[in-house]
C-alpha angles and dihedrals in degrees: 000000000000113000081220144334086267117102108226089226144338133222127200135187110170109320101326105097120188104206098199112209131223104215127159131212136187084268088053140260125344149162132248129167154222136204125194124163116228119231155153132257127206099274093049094261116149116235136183114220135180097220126107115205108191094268099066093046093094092047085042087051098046096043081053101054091049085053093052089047086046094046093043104044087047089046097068097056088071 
């Protein structure tokens, strides 16, 4: 269950973005997270999808590694 509709953070690198979660359980708080990719349709509207083509998997795996340094240092703080 989310403590509320706000993210805790969010991380970007390019237009890959990782949206890191605040949730509690009966055994406390924790993280979770999201990824989505930014991009354009046809008609210049901006979107938000959940697809990785191969060249956002290095912005996807740096984006990752920065969520896992965010959730672990606040983790500890609990």
């Amino acid at each position: 269950m989310a403590t509320n509709n706000q993210p805790a953070t969010t991380l970007r690198y390019g237009r890959i973005k990782a949206t890191i979660w605040q949730n509690v359980s009966e055994k406390g708080p924790f993280f979770s997270t999201t990824f989505s990719r930014s991009f354009k349709d046809q008609s210049g509207a901006w979107h938000n999808g959940t697809s990785f083509g191969l060249n956002d998997l290095e912005a996807l795996h740096i984006v990752a590694h920065e969520a896992k340094e965010w959730m672990a240092a606040h983790a500890l703080k609990h």
